[in-house]
C-alpha positions in Angstrom: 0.0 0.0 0.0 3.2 2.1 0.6 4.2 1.7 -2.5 1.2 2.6 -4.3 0.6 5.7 -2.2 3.8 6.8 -2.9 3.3 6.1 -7.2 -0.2 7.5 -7.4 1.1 10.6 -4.8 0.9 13.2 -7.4 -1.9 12.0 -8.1 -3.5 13.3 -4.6 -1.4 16.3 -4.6 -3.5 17.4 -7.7 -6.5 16.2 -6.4 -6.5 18.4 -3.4 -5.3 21.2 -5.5 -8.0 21.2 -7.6 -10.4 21.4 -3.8 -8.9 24.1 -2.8 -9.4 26.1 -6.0 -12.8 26.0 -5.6 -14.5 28.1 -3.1 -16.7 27.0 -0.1 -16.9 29.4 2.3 -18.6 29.2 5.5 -20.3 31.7 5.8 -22.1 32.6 3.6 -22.5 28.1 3.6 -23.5 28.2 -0.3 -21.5 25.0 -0.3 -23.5 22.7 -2.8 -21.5 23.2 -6.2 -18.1 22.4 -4.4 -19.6 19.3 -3.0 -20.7 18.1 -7.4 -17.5 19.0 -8.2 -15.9 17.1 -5.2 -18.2 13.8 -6.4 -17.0 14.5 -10.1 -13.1 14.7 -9.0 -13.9 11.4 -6.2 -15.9 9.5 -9.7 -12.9 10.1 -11.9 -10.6 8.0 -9.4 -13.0 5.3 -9.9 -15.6 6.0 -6.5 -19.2 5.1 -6.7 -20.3 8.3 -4.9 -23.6 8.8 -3.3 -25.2 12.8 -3.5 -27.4 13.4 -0.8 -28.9 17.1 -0.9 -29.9 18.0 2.7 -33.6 19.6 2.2 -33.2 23.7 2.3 -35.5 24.1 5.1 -33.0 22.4 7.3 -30.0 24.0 5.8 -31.6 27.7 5.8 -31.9 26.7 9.7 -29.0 26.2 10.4 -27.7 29.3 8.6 -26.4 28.0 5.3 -27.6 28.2 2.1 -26.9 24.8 0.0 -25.6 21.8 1.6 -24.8 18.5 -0.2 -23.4 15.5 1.6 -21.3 13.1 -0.3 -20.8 9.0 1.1 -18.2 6.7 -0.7 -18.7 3.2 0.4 -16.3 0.0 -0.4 -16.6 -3.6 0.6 -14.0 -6.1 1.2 -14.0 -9.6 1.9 -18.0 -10.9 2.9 -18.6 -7.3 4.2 -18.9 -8.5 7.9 -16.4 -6.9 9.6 -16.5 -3.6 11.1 -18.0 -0.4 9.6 -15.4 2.1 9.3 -16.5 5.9 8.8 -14.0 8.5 7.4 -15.4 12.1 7.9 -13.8 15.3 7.0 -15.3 18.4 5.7 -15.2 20.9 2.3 -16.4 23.8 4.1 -14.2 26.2 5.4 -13.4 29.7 7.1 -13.4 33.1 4.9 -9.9 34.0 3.9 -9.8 37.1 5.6 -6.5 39.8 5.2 -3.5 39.5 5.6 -2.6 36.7 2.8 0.9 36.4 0.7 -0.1 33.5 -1.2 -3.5 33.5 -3.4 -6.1 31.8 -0.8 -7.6 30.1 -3.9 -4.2 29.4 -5.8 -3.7 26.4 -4.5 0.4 27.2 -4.8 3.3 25.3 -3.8 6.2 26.8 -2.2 8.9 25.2 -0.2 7.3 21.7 -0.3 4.0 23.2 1.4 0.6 23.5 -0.1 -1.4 26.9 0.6 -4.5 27.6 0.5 -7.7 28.1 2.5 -9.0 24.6 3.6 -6.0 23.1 2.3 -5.2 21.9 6.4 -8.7 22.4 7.5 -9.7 20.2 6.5 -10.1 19.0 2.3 -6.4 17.6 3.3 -8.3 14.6 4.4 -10.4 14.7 1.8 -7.7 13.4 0.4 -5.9 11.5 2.6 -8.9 9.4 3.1 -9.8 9.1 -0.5 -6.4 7.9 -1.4 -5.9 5.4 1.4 -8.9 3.5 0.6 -7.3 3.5 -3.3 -4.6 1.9 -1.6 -6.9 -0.6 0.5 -9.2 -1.5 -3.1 -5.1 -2.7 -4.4 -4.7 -4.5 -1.8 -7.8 -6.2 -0.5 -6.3 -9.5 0.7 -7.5 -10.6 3.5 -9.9 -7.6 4.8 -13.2 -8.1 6.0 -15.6 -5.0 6.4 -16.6 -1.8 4.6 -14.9 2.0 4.7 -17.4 4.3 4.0 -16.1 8.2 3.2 -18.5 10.8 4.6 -17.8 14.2 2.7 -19.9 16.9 4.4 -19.8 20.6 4.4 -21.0 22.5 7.8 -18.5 21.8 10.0 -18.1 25.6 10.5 -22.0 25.7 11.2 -21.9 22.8 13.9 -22.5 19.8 11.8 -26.0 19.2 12.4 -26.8 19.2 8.6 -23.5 17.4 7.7 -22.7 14.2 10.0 -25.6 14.6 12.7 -27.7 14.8 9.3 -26.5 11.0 7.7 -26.3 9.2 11.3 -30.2 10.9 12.2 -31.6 9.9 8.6 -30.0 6.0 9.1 -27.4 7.2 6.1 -24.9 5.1 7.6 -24.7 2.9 10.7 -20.9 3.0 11.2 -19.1 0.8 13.5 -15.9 3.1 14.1 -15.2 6.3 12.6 -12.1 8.6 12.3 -12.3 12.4 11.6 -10.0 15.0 10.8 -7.4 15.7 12.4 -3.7 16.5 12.6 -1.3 13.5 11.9 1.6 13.9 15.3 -1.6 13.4 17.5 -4.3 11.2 17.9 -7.3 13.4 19.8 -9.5 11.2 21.6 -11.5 13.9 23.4 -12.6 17.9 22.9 -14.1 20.6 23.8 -17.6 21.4 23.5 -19.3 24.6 22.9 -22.3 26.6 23.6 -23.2 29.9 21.8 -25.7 31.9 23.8 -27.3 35.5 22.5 -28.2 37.8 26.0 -30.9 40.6 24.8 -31.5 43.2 27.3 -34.7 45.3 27.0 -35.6 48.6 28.7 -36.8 51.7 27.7 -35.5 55.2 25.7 -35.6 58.1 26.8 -34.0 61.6 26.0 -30.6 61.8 27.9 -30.8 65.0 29.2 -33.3 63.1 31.5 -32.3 59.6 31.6 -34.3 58.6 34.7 -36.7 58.8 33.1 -36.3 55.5 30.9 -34.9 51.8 31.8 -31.1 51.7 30.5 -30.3 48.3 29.0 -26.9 49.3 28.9 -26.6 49.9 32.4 -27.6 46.8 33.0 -25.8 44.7 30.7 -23.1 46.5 32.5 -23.6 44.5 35.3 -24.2 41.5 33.5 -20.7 41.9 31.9 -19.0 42.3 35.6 -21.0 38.8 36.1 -19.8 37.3 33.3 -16.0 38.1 34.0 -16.4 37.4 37.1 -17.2 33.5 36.1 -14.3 33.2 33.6 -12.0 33.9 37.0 -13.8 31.0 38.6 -13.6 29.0 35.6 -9.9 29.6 35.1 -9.6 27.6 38.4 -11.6 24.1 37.1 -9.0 22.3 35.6 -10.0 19.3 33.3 -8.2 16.0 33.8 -8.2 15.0 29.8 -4.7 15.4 29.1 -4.7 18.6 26.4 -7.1 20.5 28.1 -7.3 23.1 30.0 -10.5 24.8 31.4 -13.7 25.8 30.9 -13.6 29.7 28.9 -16.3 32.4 28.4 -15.8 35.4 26.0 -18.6 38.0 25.2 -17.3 38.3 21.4 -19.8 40.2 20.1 -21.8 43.4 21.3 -24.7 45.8 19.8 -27.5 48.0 21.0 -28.3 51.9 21.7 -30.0 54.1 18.9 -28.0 57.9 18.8 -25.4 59.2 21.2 -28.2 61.3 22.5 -31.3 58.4 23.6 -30.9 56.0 26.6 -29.9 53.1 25.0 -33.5 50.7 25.0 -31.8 47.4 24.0 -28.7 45.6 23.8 -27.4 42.8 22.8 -24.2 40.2 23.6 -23.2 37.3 21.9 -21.0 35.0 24.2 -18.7 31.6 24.0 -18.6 29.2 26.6 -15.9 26.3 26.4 -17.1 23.3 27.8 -14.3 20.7 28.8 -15.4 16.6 28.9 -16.0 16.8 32.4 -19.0 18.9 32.0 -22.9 18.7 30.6 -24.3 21.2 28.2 -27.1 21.1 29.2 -26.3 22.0 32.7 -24.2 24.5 31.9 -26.8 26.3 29.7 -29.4 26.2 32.7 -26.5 27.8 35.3 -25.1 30.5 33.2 -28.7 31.9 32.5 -29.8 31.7 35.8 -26.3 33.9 36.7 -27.3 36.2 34.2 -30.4 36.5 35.2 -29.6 36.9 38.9 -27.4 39.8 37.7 -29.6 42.3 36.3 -30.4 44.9 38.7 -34.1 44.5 40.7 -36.4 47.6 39.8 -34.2 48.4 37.0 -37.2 48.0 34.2 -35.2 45.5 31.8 -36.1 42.7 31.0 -33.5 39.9 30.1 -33.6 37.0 27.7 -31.7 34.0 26.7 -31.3 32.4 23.6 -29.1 29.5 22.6 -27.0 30.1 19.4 -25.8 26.5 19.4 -24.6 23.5 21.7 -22.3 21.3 20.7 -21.5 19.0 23.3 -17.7 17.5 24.1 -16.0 14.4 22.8 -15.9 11.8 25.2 -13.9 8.2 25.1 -16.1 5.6 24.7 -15.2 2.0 25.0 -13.6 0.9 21.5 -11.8 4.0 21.3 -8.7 2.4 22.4 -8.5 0.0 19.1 -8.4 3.0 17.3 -5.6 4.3 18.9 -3.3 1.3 18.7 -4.3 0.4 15.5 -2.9 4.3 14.5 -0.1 4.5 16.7 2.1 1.7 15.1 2.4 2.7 11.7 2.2 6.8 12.9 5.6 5.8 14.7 6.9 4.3 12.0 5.8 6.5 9.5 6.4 9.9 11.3 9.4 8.8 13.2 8.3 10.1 16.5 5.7 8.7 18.9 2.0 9.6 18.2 0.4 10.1 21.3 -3.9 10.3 22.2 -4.7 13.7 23.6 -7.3 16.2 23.5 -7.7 19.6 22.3 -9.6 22.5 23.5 -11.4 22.6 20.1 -14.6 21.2 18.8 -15.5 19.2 16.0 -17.9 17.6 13.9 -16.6 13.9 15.6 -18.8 14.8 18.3 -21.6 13.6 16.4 -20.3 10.2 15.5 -19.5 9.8 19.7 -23.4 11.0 20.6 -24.5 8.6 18.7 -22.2 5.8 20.4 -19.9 5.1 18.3 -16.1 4.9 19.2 -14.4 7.9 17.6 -10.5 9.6 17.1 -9.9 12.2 15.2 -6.5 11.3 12.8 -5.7 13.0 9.2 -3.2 15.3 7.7 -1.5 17.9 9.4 2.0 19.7 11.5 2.1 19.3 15.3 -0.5 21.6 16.1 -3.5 24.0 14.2 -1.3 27.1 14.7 1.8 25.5 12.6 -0.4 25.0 9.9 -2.1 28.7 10.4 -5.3 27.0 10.0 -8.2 29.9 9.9 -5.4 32.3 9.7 -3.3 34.3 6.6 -1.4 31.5 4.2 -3.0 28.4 5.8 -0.5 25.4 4.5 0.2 21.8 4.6 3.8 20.4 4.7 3.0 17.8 1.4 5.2 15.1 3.8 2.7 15.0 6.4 -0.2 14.6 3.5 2.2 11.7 2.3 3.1 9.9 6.0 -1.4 10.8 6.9 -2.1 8.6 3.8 0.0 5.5 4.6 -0.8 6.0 8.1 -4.6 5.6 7.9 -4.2 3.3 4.9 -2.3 1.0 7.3 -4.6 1.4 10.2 -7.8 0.7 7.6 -6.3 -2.8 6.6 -5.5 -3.7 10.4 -8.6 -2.8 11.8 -10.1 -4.6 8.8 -7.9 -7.8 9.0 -8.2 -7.7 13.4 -12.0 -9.1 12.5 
């Protein structure tokens, strides 16, 4: 399989190029065109690829415009081994300022690959795609089915993309692998809730401003409450090796109507990380009950909450450690260096796989870390050697988890 990834290597080098050229940003999550082109490019390696249009109800809910979700499925042997599910995703980040390279050029300098996407994450586009090339040369002996799952609202929370093929019986995958970063093998991350805080009071002129209810004022003091709980967060420390602690940032803040009018409503957008150790849910119910408690009695504002989005952490489930050793062996020898299982302080779409109980890493192309590879930053790259070492790696792990049955 070595040798074939290494002959057809080009091959994928052009493959990905030609991803990266093509635009899917996220937002505005118009993403259905890259996702035909993406099954065109996958059917002219020889893929029987499977279009599945997500309704646009669902995707105009979830803040996207066209989402398409492509599934590559080969058997070996009698097809009664495992289930293996490889999931990475086509949408990506806005480029943004600050770029030397073309984020659509898809140019190679210094045996790197740049480009928007290009490490996060249509690298394991891929790297996926390629290793099961290398798996359908050399089927001796395997026993099971690799499925790909292409999908395209990672950036959105994955509720139309991977939630949407496990929820709609798409797939029933026994294992699955996502994307990931090839000197680490994350076991666990982060989750996430997005929460919108709308304070309502009253305008008035502000030569007289006791005369109204000041939402600003008061989301003042909701503000102080807020910062006050990211102290008392700092000191929770999760015991999942690469991660830290729980975080809350207000990231986003509107409201008032002139420089002259009481200010009669504003608005906060704010993060909270959650670590493993924690419940969304839970979470959710505390931190609305602290901003409520916060807002000052007789004031004449009225407080809501709204959740954005939840996305709740990766968690080890049993079975996660066969993934791990059946990575680790040929990462060492591949890489050179030993690939250990961590977490990060991200989150991702493999959530979704682990909610729905099944035993889930994240593994693909990619440096040491997501700042190496200035992934959703200026000139986002991937070293072509890790694209190379990713493909042989997973190839390797595919045909041992498929023979271990």
């Amino acid at each position: 399989m070595k040798a074939f990834i290494e002959a057809r290597f080009e091959d994928e080098v052009a493959f990905l190029q030609e991803l990266v050229k093509r635009p899917s940003d996220n937002p505005p999550g118009d993403t259905g065109t890259h996702a035909l082109d993406a099954a065109q490019l996958l059917e002219d390696l020889g893929f029987t690829v499977e279009r599945h249009p997500v309704p646009e109800p669902f995707v105009r809910q979830n803040g996207m415009v066209s989402v398409t979700n492509l599934i590559v499925r080969e058997t070996f042997g009698s097809g009664e081994g495992p289930v293996i599910a490889l999931n990475a995703h086509g949408d990506v980040v806005p480029p943004g300022d600050g770029w030397t390279k073309d984020p659509y050029g898809a140019e190679i300098d210094g045996g790197a690959l740049y480009g928007r996407g290009v490490a996060v994450s249509k690298s394991d586009f891929a790297t996926y795609a390629f290793a099961l090339l290398a798996l359908k040369q050399n089927p001796q002996g395997l026993n099971g089915t690799v499925e790909l799952h292409l999908t395209y609202d990672e950036e959105a929370g994955g509720f139309v993309g991977p939630r949407w093929i496990l929820e709609q019986d798409l797939s029933k995958p026994d294992l699955a692998i996502s994307a990931g970063f090839s000197y680490a093998i994350t076991t666990a991350h982060n989750g996430c809730l997005h929460m919108e805080v709308i304070l309502r009071g009253r305008q008035a002129h502000a030569a007289m401003p006791e005369t109204g209810a000041d939402a600003l004022e008061a989301a003042t003091a909701v503000l102080q409450s807020i910062y006050g709980e990211r102290a008392r967060l700092a000191e929770i420390k999760s015991g999942q090796k690469g991660i830290d602690s729980p975080k809350i940032t207000v990231g986003l803040i509107s409201g008032g109507i002139n420089t002259n009018v009481v200010p009669d409503r504003v608005a906060l957008r704010l993060d909270r990380r959650l670590i493993p150790e924690e419940n969304g849910e839970q979470v959710e119910e505390q931190l609305v009950a602290l901003i409520e408690s916060a807002v000052p009695k007789n004031a004449g504002v009225e407080v809501e909450c709204r959740r954005i989005m939840l996305a709740e952490p990766l968690r080890e489930l049993p079975g996660v450690d066969r993934l791990v050793k059946a990575l680790q062996g040929p990462a060492k020898a591949n890489l050179g260096v030993d690939v250990e299982a961590t977490g990060v302080p991200l989150y991702t779409d493999a959530r979704h796989y682990s909610a729905a109980g099944i035993p889930t890493v994240l593994y693909g192309a990619g440096p040491r870390s997501i700042l190496e590879a200035n992934a959703h930053g200026a000139d986002e790259h991937l070293q072509l050697s890790d694209l190379r070492a990713a493909t042989i790696v997973v190839a390797e792990a595919l045909s041992d988890l498929l023979k271990s049955e």
